[in-house]
DSSP file (Angstrom, degrees, kcal/mol; ACC not computed):
  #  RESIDUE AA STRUCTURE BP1 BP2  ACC     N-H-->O    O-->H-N    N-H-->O    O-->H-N    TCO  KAPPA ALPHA  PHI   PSI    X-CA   Y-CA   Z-CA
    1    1 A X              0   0    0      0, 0.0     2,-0.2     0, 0.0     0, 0.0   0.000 360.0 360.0 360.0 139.5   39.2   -6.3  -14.2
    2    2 A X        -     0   0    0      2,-0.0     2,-0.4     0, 0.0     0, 0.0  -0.398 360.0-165.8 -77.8 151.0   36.8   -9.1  -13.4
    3    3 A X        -     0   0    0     -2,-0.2     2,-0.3     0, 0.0     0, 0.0  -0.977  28.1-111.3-145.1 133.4   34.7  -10.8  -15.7
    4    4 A X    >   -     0   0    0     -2,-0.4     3,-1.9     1,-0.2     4,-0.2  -0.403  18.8-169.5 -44.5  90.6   31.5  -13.3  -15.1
    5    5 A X  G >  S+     0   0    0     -2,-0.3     3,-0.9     1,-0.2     4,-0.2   0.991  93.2  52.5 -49.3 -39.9   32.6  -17.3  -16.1
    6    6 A X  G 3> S+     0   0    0      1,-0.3     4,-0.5     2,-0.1    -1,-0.2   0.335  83.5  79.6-106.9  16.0   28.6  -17.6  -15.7
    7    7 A X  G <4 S+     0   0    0     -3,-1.9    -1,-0.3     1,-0.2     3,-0.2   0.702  80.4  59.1-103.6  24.3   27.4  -15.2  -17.7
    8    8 A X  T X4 S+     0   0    0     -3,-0.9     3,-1.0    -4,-0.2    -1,-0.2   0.606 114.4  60.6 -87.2  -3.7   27.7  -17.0  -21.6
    9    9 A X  T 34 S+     0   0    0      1,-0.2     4,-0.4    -4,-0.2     3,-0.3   0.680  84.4  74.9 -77.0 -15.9   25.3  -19.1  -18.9
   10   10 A X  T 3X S+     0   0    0     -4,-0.5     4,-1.4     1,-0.3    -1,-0.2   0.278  72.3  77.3 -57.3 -27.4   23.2  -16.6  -18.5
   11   11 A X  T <4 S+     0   0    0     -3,-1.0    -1,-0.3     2,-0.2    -2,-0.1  -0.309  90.8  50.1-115.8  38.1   21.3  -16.7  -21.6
   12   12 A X  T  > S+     0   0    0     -3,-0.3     4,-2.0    29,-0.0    -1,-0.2   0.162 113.8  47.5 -74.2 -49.6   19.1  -19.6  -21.0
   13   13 A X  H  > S+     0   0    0     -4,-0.4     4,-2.5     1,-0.2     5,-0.2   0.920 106.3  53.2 -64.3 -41.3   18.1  -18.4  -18.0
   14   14 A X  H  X S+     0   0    0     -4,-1.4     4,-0.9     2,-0.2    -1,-0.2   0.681 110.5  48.7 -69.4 -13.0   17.4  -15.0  -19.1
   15   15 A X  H  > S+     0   0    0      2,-0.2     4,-0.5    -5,-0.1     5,-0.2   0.871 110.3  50.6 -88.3 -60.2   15.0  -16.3  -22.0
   16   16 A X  H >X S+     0   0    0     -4,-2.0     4,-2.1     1,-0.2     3,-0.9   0.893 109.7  56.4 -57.8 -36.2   13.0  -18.6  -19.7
   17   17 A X  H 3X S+     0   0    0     -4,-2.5     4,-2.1     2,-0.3    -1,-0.2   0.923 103.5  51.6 -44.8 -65.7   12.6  -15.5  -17.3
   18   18 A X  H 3X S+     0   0    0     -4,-0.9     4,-0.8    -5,-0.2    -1,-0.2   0.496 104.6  51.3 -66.3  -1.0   11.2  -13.5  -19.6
   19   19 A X  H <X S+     0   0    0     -3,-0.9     4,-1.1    -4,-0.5    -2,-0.3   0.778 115.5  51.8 -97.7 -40.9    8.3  -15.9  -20.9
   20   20 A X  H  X S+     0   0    0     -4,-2.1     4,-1.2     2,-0.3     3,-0.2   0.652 103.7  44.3 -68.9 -36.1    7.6  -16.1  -17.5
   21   21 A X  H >< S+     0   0    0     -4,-2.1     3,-1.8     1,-0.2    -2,-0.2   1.000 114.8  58.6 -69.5 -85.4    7.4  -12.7  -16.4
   22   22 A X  H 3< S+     0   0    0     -4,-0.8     3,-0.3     1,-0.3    -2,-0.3   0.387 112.8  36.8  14.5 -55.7    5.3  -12.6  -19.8
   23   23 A X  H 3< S+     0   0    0     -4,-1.1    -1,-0.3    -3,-0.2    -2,-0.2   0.760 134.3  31.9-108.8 -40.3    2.5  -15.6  -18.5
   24   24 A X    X<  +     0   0    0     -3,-1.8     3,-1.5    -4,-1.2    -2,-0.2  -0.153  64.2 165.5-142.1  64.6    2.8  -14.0  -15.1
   25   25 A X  T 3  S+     0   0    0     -3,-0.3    35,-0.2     1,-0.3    -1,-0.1   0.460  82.1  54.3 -39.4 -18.6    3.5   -9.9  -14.6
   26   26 A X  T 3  S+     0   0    0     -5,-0.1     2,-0.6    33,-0.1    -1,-0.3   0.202  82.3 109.8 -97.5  24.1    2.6   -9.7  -10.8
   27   27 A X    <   -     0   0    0     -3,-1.5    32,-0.1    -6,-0.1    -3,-0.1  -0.868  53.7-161.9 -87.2 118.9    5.1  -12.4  -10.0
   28   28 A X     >  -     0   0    0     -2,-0.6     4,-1.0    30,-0.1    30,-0.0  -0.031  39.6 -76.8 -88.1-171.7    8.2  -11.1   -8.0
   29   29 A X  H  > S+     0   0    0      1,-0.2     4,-2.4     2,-0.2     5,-0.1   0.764 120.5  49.5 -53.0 -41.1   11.4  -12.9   -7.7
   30   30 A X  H >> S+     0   0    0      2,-0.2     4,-1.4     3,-0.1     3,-1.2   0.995 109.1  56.7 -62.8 -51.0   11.2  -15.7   -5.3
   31   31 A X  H 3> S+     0   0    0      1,-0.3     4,-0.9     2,-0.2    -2,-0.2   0.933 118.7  37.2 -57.9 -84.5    7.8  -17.0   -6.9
   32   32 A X  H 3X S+     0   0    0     -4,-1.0     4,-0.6     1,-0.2    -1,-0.3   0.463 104.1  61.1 -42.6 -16.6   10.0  -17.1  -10.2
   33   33 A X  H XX S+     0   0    0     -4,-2.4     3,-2.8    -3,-1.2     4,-1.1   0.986 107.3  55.2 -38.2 -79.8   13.2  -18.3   -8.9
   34   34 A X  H 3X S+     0   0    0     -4,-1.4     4,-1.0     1,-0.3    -2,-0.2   0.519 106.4  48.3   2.8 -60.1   10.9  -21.6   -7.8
   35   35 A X  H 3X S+     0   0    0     -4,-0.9     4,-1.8     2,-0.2    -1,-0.3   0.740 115.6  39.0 -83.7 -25.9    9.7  -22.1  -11.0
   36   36 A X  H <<>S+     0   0    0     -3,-2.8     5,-2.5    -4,-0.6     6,-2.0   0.454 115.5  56.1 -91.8  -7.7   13.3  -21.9  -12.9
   37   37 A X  H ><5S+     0   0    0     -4,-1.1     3,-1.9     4,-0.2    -2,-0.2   0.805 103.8  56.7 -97.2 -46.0   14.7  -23.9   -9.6
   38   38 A X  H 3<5S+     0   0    0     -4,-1.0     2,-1.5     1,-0.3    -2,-0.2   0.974 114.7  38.5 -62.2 -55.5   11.9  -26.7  -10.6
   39   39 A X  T 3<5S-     0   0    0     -4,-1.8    -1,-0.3     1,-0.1    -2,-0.1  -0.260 117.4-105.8-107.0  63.4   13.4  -27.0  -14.1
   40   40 A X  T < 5S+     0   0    0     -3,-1.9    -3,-0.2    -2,-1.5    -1,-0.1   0.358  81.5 113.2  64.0   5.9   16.9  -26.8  -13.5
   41   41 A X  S   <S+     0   0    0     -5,-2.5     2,-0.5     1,-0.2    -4,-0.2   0.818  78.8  31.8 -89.2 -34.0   18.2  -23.5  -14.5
   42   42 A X        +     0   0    0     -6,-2.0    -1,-0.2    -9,-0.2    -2,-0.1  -0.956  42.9 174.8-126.4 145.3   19.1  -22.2  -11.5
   43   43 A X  S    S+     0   0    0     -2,-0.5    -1,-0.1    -3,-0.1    -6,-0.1   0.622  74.5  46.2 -93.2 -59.0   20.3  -23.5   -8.4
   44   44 A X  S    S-     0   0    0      1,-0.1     4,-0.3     2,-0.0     3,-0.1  -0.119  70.9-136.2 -79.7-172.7   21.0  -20.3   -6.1
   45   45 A X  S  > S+     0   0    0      1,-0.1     4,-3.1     2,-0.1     2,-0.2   0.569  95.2  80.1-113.0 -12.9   18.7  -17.5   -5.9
   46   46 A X  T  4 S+     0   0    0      1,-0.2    -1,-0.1     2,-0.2    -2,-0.0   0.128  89.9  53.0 -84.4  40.6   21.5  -15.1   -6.3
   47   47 A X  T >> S+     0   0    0     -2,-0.2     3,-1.1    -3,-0.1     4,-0.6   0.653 110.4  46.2 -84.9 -81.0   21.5  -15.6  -10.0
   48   48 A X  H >> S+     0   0    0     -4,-0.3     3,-1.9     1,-0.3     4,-1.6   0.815 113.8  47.7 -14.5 -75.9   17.7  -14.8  -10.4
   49   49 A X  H 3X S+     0   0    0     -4,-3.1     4,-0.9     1,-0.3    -1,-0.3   0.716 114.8  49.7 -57.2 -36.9   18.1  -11.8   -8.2
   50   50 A X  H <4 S+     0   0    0     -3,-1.1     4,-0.4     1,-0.2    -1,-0.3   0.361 120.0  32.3 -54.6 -38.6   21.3  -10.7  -10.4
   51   51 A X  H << S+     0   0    0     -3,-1.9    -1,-0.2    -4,-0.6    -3,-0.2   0.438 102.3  77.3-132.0 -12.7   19.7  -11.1  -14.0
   52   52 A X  H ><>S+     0   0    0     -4,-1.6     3,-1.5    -5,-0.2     5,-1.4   0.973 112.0  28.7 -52.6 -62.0   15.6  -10.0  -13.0
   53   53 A X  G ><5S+     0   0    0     -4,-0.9     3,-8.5     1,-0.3     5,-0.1   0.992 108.7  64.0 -65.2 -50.0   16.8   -6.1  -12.9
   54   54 A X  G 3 5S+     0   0    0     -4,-0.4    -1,-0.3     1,-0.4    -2,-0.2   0.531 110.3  42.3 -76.9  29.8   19.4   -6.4  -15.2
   55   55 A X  G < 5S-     0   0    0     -3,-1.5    -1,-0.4   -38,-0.0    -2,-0.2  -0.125 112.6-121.3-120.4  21.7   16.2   -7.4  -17.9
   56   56 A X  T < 5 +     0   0    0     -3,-8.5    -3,-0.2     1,-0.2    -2,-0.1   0.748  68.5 140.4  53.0  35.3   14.3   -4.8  -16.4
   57   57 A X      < +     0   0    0     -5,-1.4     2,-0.9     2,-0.0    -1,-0.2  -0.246  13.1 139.3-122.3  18.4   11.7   -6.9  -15.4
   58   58 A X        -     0   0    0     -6,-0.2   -30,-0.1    -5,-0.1   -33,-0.0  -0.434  54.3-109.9 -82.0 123.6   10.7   -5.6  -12.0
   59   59 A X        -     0   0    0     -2,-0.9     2,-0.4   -32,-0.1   -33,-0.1  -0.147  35.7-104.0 -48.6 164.4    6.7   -5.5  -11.2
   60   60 A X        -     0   0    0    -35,-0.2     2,-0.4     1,-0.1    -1,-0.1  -0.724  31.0-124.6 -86.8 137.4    5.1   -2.5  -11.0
   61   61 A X        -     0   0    0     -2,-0.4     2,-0.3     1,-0.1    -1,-0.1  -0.457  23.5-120.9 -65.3 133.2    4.2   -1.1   -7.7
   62   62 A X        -     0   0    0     -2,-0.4     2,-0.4     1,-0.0    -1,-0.1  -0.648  18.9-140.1 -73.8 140.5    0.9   -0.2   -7.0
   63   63 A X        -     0   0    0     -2,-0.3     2,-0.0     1,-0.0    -1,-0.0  -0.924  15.3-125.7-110.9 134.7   -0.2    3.1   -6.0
   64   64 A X        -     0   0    0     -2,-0.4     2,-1.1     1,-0.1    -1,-0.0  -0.170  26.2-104.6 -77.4 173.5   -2.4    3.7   -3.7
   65   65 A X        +     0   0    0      1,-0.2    -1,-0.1    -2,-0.0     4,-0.1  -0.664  30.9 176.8-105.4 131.7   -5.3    5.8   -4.2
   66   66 A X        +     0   0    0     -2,-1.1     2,-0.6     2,-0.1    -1,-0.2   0.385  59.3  77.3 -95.1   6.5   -5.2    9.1   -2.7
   67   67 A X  S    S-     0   0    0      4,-0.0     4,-0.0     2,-0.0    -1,-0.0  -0.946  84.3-111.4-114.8 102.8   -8.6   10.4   -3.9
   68   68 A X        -     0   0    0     -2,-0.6     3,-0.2     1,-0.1    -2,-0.1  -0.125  21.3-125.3 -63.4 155.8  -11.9    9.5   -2.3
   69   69 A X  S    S+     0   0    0      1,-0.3     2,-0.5    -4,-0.1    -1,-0.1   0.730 100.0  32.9 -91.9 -16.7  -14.2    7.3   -4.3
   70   70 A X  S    S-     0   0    0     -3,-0.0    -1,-0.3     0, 0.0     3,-0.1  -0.818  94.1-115.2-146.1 132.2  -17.0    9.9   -3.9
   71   71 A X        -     0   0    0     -2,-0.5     2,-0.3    -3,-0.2    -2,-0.1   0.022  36.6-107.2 -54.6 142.4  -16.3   13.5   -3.7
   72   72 A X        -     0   0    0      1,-0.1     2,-0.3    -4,-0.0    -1,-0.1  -0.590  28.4-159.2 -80.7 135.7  -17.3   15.1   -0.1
   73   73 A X        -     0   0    0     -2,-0.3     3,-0.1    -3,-0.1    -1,-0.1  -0.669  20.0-123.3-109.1  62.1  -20.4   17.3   -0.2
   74   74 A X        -     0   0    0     -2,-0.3     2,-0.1     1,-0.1     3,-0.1   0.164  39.8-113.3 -10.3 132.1  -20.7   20.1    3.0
   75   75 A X        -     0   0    0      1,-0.2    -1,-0.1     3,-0.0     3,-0.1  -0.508  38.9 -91.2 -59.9 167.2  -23.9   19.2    4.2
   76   76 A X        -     0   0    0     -2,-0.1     2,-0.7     1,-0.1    -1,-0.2  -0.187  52.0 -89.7 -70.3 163.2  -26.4   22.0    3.7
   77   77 A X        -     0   0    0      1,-0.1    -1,-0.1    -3,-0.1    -3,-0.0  -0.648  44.4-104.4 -59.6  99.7  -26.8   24.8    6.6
   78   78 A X        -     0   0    0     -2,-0.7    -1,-0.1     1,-0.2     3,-0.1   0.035  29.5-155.2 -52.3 142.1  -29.4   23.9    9.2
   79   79 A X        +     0   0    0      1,-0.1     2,-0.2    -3,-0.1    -1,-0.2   0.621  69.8   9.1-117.4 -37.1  -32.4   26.4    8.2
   80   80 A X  S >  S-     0   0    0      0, 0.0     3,-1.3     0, 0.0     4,-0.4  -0.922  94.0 -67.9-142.3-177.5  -34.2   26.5   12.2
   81   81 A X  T 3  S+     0   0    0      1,-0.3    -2,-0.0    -2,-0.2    27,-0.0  -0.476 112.0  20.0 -75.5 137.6  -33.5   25.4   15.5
   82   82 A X  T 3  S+     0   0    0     -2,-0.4    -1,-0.3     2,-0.2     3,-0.1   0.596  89.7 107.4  96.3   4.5  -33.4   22.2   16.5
   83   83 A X  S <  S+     0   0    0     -3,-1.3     2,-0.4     1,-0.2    -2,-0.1   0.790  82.7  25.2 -81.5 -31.6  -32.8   20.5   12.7
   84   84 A X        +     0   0    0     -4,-0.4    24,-2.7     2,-0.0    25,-0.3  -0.966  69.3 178.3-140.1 123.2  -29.0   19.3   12.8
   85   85 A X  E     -A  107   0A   0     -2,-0.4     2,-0.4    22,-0.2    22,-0.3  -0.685  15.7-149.1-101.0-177.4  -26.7   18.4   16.1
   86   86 A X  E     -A  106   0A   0     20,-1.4    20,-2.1    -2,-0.3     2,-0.3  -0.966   6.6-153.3-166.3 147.6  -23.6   17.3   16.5
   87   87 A X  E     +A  105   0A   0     -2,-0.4     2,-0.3    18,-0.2    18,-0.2  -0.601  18.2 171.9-117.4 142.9  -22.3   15.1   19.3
   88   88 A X  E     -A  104   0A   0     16,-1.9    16,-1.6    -2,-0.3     2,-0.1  -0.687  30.8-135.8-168.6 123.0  -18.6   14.9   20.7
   89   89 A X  E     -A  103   0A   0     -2,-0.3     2,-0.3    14,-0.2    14,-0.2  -0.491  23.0-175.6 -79.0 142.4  -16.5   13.5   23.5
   90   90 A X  E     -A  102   0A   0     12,-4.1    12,-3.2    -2,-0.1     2,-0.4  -0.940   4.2-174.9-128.9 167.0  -14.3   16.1   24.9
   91   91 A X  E     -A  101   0A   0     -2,-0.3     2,-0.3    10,-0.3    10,-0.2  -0.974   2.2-173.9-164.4 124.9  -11.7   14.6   27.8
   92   92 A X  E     -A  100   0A   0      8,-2.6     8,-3.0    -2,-0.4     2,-0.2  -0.997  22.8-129.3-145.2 134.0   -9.4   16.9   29.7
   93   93 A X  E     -A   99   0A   0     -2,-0.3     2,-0.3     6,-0.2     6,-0.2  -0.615  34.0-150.0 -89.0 158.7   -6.3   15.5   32.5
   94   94 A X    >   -     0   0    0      4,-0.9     3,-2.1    -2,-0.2     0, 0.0  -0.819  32.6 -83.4-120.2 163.9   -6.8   17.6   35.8
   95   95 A X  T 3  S+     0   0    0      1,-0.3    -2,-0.0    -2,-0.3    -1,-0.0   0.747 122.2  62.7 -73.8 -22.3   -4.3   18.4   37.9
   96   96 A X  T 3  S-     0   0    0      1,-0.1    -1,-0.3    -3,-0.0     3,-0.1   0.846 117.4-102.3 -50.7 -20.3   -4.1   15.3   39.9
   97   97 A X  S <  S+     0   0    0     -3,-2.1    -1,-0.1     1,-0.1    -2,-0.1   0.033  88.2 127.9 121.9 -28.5   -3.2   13.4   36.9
   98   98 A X        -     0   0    0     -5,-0.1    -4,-0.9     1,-0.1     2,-0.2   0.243  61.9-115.9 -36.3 173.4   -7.3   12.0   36.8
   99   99 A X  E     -A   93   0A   0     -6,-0.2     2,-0.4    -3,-0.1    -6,-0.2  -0.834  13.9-141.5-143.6 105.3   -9.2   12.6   33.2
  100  100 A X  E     -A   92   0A   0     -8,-3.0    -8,-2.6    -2,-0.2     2,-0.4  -0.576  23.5-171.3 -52.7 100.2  -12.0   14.9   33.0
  101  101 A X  E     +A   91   0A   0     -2,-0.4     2,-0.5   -10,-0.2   -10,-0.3  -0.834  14.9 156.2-119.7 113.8  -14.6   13.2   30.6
  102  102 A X  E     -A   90   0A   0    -12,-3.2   -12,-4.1    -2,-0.4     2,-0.4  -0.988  34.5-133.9-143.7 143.9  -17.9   15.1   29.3
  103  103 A X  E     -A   89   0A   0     -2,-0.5     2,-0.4   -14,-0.2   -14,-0.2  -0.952  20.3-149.2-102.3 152.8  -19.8   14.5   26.3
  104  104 A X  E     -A   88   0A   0    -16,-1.6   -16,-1.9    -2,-0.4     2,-0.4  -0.788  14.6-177.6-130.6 128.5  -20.7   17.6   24.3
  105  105 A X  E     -A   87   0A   0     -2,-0.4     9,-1.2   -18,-0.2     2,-0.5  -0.843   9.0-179.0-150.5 126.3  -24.1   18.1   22.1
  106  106 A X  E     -AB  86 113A   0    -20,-2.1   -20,-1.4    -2,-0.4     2,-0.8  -0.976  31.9-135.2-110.4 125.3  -24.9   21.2   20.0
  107  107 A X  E  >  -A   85   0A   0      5,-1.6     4,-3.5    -2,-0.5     5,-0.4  -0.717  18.9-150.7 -89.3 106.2  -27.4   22.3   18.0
  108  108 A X  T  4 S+     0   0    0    -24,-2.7    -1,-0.1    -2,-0.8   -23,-0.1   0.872  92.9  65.1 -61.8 -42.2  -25.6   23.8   14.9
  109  109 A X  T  4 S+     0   0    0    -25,-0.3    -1,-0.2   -29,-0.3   -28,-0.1   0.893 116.4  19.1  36.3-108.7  -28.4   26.1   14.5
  110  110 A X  T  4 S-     0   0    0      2,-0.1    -2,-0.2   -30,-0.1     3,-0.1   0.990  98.7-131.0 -65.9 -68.9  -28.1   28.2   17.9
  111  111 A X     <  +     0   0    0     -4,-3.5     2,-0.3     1,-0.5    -3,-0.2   0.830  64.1 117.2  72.0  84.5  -24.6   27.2   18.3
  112  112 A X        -     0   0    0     -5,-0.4    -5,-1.6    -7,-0.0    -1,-0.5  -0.820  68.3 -92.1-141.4 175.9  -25.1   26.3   21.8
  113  113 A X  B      B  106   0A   0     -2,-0.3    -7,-0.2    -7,-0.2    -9,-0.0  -0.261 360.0 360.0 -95.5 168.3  -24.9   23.5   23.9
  114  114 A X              0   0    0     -9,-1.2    -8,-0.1    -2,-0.1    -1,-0.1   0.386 360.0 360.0-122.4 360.0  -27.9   21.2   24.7
């Protein structure tokens, strides 16, 4: 079975890692690697990557936000003719392969076209 020579070595790094992650939680690995490569603990990065998880020390992901920041409101119903339109390009291929282009305006109202 294999066993780690480096890992009674381990334990320097892994202490400086964790004040670090401590002073700076949105820091991922390379940033930290850097800083433990400026003072001498590590040379490779495949140490760092190798001992970040196994302290459980991986940033948190962000989630985005799925929720709109102000809730959508129907506008109200247009009450006579001529109060509310609504405008629309509509585009259609014909059969030569050309594209049939129109703009569209309605008076929500009537429901017709203007």
């Amino acid at each position: 079975m294999y066993a780690s020579r480096h890992a009674e070595n381990d334990a320097p790094v892994r202490a400086r890692l964790r004040a670090l992650v401590a002073q700076r939680p949105r820091w991922g690995v390379p940033r930290l690697h850097r800083l433990l490569q400026r003072e001498g603990l590590v040379r490779n990065n495949k140490r760092t990557e190798r001992v970040y998880p196994e302290e459980l020390l991986a940033v948190r992901r962000r989630r985005r936000c799925t929720r709109a920041a102000v809730p959508r409101v129907a506008p109200p119903a247009p009450s006579r003719p001529g109060e509310r339109w609504s405008v629309d390009f509509v585009h259609d291929p014909l059969a030569d392969g050309r594209v049939f282009r129109f703009l569209t305006v309605m008076d929500d109202f009537r429901r017709r076209s203007a």
